[in-house]
SEKELUM-615762 format. One record per residue (C-alpha): residue number from 1; residue in one letter; x, z, y. Coordinates in steps of 0.001 Angstrom, whole numbers, plus 524288, in hexadecimal, padded with zeros to 5 digits. Layout:
N
{r NUM; 'A'; {X; Z; Y}}
...
//
This chain:
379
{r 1; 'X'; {AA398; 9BF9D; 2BB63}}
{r 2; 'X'; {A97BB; 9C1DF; 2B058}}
{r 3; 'X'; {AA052; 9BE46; 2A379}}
{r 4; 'X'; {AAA9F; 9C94E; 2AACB}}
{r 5; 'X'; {AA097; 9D45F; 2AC5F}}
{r 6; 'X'; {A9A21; 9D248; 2A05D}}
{r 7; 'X'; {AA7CF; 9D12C; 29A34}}
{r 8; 'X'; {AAAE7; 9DDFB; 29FE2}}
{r 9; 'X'; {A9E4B; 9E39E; 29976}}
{r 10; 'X'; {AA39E; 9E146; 28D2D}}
{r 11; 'X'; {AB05C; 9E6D2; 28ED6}}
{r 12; 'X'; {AAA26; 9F2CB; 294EA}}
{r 13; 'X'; {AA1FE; 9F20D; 28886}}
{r 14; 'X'; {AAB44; 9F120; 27E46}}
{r 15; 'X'; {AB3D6; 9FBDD; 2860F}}
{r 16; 'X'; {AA96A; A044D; 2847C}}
{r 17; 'X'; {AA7BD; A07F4; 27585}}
{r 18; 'X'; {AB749; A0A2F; 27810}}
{r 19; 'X'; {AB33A; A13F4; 280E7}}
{r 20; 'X'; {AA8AC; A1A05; 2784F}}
{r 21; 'X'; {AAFBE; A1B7E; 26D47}}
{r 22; 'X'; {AB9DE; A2326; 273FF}}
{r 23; 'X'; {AB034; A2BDC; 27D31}}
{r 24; 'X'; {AAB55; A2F58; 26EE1}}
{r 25; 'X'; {AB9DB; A316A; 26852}}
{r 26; 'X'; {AB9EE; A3A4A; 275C9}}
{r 27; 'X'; {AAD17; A423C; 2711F}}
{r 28; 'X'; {AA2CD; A3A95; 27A77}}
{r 29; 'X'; {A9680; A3A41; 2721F}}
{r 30; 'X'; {A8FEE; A2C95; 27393}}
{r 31; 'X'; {A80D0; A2D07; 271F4}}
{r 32; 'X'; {A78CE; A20FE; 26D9E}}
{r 33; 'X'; {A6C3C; A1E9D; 272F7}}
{r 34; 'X'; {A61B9; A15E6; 26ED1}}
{r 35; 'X'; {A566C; A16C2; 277FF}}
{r 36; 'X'; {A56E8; A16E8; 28747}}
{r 37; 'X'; {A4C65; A233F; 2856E}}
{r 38; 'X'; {A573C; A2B5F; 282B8}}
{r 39; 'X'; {A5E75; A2F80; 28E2F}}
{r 40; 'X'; {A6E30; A2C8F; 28DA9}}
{r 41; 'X'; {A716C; A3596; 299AE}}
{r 42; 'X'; {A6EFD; A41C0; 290F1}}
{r 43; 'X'; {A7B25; A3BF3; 287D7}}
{r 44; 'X'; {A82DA; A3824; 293DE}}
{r 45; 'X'; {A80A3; A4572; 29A0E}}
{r 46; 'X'; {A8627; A4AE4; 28C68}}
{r 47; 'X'; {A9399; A427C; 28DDA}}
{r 48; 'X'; {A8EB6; A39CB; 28454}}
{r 49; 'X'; {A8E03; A2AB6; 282A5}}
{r 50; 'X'; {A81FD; A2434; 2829A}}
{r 51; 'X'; {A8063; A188D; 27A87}}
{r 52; 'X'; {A7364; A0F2B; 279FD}}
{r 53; 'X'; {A738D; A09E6; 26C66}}
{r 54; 'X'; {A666B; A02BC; 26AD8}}
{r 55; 'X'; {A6A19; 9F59F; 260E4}}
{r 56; 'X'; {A675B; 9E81C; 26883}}
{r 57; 'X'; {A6EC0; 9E000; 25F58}}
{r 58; 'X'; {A692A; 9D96E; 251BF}}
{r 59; 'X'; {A768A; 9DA71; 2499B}}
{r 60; 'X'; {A73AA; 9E833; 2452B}}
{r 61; 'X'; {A6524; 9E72F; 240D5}}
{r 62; 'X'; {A674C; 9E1A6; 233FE}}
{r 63; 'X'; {A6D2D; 9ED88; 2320F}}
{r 64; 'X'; {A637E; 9F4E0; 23603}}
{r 65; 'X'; {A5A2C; 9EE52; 22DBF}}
{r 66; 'X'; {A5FDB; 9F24A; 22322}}
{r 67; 'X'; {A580F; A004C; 225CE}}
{r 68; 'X'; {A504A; 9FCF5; 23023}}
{r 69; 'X'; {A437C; 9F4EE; 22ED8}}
{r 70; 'X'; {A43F9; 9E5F8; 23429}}
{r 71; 'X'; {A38D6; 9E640; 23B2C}}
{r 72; 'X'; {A3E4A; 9EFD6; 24541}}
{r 73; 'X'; {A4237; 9F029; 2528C}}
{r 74; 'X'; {A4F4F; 9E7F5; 2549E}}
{r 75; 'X'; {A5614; 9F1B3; 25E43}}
{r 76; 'X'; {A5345; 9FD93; 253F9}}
{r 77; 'X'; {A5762; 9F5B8; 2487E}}
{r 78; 'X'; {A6557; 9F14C; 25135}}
{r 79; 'X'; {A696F; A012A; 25603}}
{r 80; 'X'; {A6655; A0433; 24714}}
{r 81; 'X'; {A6E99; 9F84B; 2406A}}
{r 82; 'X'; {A7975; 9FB54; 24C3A}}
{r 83; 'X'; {A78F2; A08E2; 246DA}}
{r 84; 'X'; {A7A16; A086D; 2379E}}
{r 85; 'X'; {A8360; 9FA28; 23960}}
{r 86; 'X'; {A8C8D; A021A; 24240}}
{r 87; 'X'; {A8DD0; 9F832; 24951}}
{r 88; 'X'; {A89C2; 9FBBC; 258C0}}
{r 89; 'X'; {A966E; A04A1; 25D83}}
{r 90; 'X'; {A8E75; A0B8E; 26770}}
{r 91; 'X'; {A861A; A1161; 25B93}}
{r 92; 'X'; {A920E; A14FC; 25561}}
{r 93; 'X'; {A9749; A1A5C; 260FD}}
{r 94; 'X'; {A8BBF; A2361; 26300}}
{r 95; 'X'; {A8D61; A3230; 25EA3}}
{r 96; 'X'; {A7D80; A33B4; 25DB3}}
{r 97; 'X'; {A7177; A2C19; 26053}}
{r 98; 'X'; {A667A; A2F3E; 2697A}}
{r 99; 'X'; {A598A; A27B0; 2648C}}
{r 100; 'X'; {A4B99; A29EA; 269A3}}
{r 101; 'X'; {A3FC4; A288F; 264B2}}
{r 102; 'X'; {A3B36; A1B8A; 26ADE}}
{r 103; 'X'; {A3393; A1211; 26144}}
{r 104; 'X'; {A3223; A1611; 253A2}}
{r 105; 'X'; {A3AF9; A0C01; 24DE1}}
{r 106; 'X'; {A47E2; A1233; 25790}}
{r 107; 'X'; {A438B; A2127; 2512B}}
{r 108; 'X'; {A4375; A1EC3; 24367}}
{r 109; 'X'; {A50AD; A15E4; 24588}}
{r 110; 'X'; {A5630; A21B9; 24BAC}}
{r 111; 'X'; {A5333; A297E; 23F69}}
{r 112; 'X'; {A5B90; A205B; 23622}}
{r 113; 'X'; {A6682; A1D9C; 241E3}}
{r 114; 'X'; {A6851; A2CCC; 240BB}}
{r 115; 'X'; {A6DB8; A28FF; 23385}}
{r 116; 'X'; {A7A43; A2134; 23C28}}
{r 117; 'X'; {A7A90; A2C8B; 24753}}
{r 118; 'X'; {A76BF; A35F6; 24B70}}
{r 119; 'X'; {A69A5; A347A; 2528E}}
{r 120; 'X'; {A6120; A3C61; 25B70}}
{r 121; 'X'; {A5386; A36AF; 25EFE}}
{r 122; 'X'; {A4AC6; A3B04; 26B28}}
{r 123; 'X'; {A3D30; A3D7E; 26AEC}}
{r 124; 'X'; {A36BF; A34C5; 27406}}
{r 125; 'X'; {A2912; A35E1; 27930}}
{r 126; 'X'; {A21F2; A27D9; 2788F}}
{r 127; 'X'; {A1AE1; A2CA9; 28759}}
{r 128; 'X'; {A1F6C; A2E0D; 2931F}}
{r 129; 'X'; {A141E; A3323; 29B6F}}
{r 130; 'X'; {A138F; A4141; 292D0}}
{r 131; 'X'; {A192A; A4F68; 297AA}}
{r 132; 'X'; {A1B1A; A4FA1; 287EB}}
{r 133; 'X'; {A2144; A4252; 287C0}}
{r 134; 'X'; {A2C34; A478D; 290DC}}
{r 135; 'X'; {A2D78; A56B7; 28CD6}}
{r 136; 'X'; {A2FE0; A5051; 280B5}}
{r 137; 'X'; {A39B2; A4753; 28532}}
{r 138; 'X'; {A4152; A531D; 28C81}}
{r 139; 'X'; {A41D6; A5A20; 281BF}}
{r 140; 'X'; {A4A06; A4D5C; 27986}}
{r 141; 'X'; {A51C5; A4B9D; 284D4}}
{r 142; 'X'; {A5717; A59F3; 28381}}
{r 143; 'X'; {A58D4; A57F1; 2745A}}
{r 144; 'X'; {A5FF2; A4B9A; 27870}}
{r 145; 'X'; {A69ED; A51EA; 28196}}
{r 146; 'X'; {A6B12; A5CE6; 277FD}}
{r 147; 'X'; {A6F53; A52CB; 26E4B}}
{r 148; 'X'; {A7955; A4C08; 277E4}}
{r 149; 'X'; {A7D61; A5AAE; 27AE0}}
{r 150; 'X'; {A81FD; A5CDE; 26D2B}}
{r 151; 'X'; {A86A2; A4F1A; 2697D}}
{r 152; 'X'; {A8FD0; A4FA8; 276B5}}
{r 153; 'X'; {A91F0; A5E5A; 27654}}
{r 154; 'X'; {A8FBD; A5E21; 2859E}}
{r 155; 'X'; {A84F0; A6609; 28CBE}}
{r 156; 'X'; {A7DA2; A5E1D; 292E6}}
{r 157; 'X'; {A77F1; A6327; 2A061}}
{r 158; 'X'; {A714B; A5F23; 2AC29}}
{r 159; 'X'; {A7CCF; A5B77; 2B35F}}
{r 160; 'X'; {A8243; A5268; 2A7B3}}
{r 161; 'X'; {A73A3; A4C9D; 2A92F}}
{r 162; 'X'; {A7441; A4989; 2B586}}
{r 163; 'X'; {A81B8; A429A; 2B6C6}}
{r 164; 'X'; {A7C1F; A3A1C; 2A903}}
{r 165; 'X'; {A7187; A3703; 2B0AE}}
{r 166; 'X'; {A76A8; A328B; 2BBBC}}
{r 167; 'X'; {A80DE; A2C53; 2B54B}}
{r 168; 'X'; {A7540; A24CD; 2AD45}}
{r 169; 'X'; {A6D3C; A21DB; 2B952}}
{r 170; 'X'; {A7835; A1A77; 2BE4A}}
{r 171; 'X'; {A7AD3; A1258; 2B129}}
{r 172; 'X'; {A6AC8; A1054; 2B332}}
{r 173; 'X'; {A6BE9; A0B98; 2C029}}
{r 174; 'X'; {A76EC; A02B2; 2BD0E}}
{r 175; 'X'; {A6E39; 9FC8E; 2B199}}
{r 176; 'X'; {A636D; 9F9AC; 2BA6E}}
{r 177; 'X'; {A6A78; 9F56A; 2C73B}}
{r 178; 'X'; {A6FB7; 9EC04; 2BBDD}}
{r 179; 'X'; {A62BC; 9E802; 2B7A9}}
{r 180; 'X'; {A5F4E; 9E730; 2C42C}}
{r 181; 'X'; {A660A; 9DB65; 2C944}}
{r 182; 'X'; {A5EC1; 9D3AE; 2C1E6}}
{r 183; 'X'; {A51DC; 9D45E; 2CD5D}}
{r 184; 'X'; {A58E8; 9CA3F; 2D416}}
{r 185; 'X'; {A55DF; 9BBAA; 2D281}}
{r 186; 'X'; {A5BC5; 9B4CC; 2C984}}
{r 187; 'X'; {A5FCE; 9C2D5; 2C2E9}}
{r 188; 'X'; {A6D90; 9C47B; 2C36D}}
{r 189; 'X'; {A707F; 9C8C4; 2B53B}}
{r 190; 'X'; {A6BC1; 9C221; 2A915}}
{r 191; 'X'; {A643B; 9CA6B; 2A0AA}}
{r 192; 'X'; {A6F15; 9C940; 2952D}}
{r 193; 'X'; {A778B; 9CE03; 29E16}}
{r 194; 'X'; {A704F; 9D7EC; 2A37B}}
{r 195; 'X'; {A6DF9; 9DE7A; 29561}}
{r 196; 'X'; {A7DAB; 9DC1B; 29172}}
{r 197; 'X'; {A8110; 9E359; 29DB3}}
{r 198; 'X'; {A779B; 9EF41; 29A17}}
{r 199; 'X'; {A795B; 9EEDF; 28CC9}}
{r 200; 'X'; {A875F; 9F0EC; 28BED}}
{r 201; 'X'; {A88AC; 9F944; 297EA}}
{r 202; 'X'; {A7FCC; A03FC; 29086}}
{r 203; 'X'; {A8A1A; A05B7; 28676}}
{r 204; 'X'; {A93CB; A08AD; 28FCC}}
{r 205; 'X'; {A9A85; A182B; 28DEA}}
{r 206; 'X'; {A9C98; A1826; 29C69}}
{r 207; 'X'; {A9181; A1733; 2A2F7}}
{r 208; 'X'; {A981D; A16C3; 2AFAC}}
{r 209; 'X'; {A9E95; A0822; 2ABA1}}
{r 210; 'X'; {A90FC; A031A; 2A7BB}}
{r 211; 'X'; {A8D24; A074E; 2B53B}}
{r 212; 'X'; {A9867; A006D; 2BD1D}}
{r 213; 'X'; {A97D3; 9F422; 2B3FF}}
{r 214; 'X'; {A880E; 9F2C7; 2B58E}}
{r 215; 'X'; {A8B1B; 9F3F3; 2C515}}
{r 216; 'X'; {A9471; 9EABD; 2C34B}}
{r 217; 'X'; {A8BC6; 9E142; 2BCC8}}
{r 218; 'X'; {A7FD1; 9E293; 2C601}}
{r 219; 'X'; {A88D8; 9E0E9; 2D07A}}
{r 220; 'X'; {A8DD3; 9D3F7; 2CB59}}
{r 221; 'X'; {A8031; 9CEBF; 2C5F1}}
{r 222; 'X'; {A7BE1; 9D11D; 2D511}}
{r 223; 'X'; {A8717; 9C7F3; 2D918}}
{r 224; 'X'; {A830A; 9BDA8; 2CFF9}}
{r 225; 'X'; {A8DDC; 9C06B; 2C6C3}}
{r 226; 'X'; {A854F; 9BCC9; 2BBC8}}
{r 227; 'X'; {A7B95; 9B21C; 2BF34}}
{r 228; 'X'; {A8033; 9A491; 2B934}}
{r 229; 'X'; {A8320; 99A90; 2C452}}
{r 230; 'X'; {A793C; 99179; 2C15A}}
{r 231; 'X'; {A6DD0; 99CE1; 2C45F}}
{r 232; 'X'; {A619D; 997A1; 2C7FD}}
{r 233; 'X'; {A5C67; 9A22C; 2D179}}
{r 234; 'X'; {A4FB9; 9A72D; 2CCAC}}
{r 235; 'X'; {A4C85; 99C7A; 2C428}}
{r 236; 'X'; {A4B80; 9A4C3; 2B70D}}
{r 237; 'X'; {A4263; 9AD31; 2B311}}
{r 238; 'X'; {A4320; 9BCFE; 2B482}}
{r 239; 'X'; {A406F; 9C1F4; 2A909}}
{r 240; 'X'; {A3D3A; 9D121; 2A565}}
{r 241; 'X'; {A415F; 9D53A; 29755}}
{r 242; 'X'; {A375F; 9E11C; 291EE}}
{r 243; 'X'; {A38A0; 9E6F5; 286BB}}
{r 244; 'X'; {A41AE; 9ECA4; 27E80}}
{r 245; 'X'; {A5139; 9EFB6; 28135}}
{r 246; 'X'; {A5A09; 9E465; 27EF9}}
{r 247; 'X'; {A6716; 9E3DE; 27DDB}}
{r 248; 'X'; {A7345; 9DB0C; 278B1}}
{r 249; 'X'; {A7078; 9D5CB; 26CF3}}
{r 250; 'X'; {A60B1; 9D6E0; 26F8A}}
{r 251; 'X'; {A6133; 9CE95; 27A82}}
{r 252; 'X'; {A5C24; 9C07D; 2737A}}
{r 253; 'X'; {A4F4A; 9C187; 27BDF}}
{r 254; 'X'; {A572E; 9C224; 28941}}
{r 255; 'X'; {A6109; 9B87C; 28562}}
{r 256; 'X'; {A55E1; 9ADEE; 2815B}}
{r 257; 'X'; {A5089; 9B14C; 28EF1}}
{r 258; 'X'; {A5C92; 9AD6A; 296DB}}
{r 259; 'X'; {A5E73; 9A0B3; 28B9E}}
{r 260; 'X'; {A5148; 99D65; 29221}}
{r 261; 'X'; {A55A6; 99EF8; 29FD0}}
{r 262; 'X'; {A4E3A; 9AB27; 2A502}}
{r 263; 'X'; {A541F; 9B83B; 2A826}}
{r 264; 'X'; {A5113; 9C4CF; 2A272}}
{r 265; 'X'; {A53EF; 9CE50; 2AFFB}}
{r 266; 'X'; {A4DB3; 9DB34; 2AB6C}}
{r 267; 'X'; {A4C40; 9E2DD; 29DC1}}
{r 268; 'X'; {A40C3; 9ECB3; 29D31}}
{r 269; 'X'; {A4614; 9F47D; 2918D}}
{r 270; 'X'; {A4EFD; 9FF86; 28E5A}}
{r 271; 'X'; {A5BAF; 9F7D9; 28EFA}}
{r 272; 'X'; {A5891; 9F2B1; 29DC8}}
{r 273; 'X'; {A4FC6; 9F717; 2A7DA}}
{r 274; 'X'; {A49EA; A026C; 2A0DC}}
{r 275; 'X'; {A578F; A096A; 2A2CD}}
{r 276; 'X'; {A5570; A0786; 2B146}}
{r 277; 'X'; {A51E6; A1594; 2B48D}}
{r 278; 'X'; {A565E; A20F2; 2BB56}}
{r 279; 'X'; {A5674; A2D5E; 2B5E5}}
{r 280; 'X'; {A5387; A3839; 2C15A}}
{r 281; 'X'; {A5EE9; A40C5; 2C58F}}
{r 282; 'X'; {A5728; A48E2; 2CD5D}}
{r 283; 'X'; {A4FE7; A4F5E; 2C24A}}
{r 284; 'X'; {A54AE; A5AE3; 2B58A}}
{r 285; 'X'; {A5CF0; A4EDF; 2AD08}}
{r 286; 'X'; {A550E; A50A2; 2A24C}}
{r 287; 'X'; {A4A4D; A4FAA; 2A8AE}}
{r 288; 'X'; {A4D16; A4448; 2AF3A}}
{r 289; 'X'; {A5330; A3BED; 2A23B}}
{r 290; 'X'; {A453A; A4146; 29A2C}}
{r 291; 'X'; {A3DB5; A3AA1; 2A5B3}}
{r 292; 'X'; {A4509; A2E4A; 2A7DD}}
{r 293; 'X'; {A4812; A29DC; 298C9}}
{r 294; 'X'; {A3A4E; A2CEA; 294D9}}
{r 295; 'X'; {A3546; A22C9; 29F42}}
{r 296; 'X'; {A3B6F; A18C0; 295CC}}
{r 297; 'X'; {A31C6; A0F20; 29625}}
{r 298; 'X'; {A33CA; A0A5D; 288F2}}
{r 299; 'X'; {A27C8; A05EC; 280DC}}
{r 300; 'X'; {A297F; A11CA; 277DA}}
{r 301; 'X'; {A22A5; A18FF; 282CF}}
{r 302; 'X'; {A134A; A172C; 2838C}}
{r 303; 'X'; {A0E70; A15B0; 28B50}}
{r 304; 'X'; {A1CEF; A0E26; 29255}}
{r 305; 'X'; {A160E; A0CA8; 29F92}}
{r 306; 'X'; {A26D5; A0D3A; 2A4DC}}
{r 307; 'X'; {A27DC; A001F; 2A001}}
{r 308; 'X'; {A1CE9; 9F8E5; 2A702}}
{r 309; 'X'; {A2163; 9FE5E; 2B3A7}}
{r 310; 'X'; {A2F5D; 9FADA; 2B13D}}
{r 311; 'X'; {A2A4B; 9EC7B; 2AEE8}}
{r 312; 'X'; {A22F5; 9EAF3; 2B987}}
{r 313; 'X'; {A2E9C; 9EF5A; 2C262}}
{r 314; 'X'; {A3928; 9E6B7; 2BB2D}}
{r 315; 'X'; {A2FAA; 9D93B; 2BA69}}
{r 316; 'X'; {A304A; 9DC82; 2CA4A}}
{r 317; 'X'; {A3C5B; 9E0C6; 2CD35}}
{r 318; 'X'; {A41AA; 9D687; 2C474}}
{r 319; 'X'; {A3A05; 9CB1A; 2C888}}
{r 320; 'X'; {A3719; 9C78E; 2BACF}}
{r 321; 'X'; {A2EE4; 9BA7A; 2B4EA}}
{r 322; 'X'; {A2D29; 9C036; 2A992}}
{r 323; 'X'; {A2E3B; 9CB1E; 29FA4}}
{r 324; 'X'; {A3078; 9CAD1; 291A3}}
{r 325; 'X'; {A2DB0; 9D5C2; 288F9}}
{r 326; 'X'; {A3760; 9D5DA; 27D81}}
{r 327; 'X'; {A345E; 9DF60; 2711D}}
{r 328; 'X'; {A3D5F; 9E17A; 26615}}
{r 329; 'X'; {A38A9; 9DEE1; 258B5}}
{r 330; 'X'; {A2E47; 9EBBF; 253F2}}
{r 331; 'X'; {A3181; 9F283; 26176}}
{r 332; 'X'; {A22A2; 9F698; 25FFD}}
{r 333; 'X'; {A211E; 9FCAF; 26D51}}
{r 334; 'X'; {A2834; 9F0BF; 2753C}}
{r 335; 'X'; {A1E34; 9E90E; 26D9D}}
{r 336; 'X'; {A1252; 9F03D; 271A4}}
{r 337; 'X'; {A1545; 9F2DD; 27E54}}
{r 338; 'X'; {A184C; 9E321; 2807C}}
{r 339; 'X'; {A0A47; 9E182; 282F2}}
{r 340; 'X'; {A0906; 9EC05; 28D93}}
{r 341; 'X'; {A1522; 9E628; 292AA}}
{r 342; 'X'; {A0F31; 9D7E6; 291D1}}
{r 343; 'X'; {A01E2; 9DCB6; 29973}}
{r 344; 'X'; {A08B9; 9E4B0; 2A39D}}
{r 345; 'X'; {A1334; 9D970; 2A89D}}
{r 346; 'X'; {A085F; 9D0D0; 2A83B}}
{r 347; 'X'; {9FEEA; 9D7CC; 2AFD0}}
{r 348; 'X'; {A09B4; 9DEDF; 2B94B}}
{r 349; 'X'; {A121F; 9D171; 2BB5A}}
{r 350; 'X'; {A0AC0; 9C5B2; 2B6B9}}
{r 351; 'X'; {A16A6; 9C168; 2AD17}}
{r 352; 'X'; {A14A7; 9BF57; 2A123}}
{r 353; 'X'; {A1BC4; 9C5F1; 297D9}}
{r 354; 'X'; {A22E8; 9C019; 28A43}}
{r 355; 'X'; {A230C; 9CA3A; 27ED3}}
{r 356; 'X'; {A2E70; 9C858; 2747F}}
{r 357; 'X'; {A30C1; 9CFC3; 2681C}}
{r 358; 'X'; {A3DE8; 9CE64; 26218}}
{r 359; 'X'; {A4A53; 9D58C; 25A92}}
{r 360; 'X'; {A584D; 9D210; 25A44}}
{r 361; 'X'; {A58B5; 9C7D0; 2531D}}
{r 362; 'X'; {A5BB9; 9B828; 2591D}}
{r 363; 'X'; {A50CF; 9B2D9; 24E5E}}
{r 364; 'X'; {A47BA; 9B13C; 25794}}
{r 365; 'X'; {A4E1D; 9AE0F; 26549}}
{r 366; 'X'; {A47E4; 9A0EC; 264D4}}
{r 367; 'X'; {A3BF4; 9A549; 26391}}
{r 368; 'X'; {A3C9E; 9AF29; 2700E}}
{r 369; 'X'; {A42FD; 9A355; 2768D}}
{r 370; 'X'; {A3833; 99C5E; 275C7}}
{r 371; 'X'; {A2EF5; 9A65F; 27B22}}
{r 372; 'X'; {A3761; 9A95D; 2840C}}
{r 373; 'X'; {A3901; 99D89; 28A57}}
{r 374; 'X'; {A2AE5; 99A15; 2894C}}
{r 375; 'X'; {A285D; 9A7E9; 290F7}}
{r 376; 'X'; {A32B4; 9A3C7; 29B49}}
{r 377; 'X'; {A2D6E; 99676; 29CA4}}
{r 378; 'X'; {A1E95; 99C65; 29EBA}}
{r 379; 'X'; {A23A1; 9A53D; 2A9BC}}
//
């Protein structure tokens, strides 16, 4: 039953730049996003195709390198080498980027990426709290629709809004009823699973088959479709994975997790739970998607007080042992905030939380495995 959903997944997969290629010989405009700040209902709303194109793979960086400096952030360096390799067909595929100005390594990569496509960056504020913060914010959200409005040559009103939106909420809900299943004991989806599932659904043209197949999948994960039979009910320890997004190809930290016979059952970043949200339907669309995106709680924001709360909810609702708090290589503001994060699941939880700072690169897996399992074996 797994090896023929997950087999499925990749056909749908592969299908699927079949499909975009031909949406675009039909005159769909696909839109390539790199930040979850930057809301893709506005593109769907314009008939477009949204693609996330951040780079979780460390074939391209070399690449990248070759411009970029070394001693930069691994996912910035990959979407840059995927970009001037040509080698990622969803970044070929996309008719213009949308960028935002997150951390100050992702804004001045967006100024040489421009180079490859064209590239339209957002303005956003680093506060949350402020009537400037979100005036401001409004404001790039209008720019941002007037950009999708000329790139798609489709007006894009409240009524196109609202179906996006909707149409969004439900993809949303899907993720996290996904995510979800993993509260029960022993969780019912590995976490390599969980992030292949995700991961390859958000490329998918037609949102409406990433919905189906992600019901699909938490209906067959609640059956048991995917626990091995020799499961040892709630023998191994819950773990909660902080930090920043991971993906295929950026995944060495949860792998060496499961080698070591825990389970990771909830991300706290912007490629799992932080895309658990609703966006309101009851309030002006705009409105609405300036309120809900800039709640991000992404450590760009200061202060991120989003991100504590969401913790203390997940290491509950979860049942987690323990959290670790994974930073990518000069991801400055990941870094800093690791000792808030440290204090506050200490003082809110009593666990004890295990820092790691990484890239892409396998050189030193054996290294985190041995932290890691000296972490695991002290909880």
């Amino acid at each position: 039953m797994k090896s023929a959903i997950m087999n499925n997944l990749q056909q749908i997969s592969e299908q699927n730049l079949v499909d975009i290629e031909q949406a675009r010989e039909n005159g769909q405009t696909a839109v390539g996003f790199y930040c979850l700040y930057s809301p893709m209902e506005i593109a769907v709303a314009g008939g477009a195709i949204p693609l996330p194109l951040c780079g979780t793979r460390n074939d391209p960086v070399a690449a990248a390198e070759e411009t970029l400096p070394r001693n930069l952030c691994p996912l910035i360096k990959s979407s840059y080498g995927f970009a001037v390799s040509d080698t990622c067909a969803y970044f070929r595929a996309s008719d213009i980027i949308i960028g935002d100005t997150t951390c100050d390594g992702k804004k001045k990569m967006f100024e040489l990426l421009s180079r490859q496509k064209t590239t339209h960056v957002l303005q956003l504020p680093q506060n949350q709290d402020a009537e400037l913060s979100m005036s401001l914010w409004r404001s790039e959200l209008e720019r941002f629709k007037k950009i999708i409005e000329d790139a798609t040559k489709v007006a894009i009103d409240d009524t196109r809004l609202r179906s996006a939106i909707s149409l969004m909420n439900r993809e949303r809900q899907a993720r996290k009823t996904l995510m979800d299943v993993n509260k029960a004991i022993p969780a019912p989806l590995k976490g390599t699973q969980m992030l292949e599932v995700l991961f390859k659904v958000g490329f998918l043209a037609d949102k409406k088959m990433g919905i189906s197949f992600m019901e699909e999948v938490t209906a067959k994960a609640r059956e048991g479709a995917f626990l091995p039979d020799t499961s040892a009910p709630g023998k191994a320890k819950r773990i909660l994975l902080t930090g920043v997004p991971v993906g295929l190809g950026s995944d060495k930290v949860v792998k060496i997790i499961e080698q070591l016979g825990a389970d990771v059952v909830a991300f706290e970043n912007c490629s799992g739970y932080k895309q658990a949200f609703t966006v309101d339907e009851s309030k002006p669309p705009m409105e609405a998607l300036a309120e809900q995106y800039l709640a991000t709680p992404c450590s760009v924001m200061s202060p991120n007080l989003g991100r504590f709360a969401l913790l203390a909810e997940m290491i509950r609702d979860f049942h987690v042992d323990g959290v670790i708090d994974l930073t990518w290589q000069a991801c400055h503001t990941y870094n800093v905030e690791a000792f808030l994060v440290d204090e506050f699941v200490q003082e809110s939880s009593g666990l004890p939380t295990l820092h790691l700072e990484t890239d892409y690169a396998e050189s030193d897996s054996e290294q985190l495995r041995v932290r890691i399992e000296a972490y695991l074996e002290m909880l």
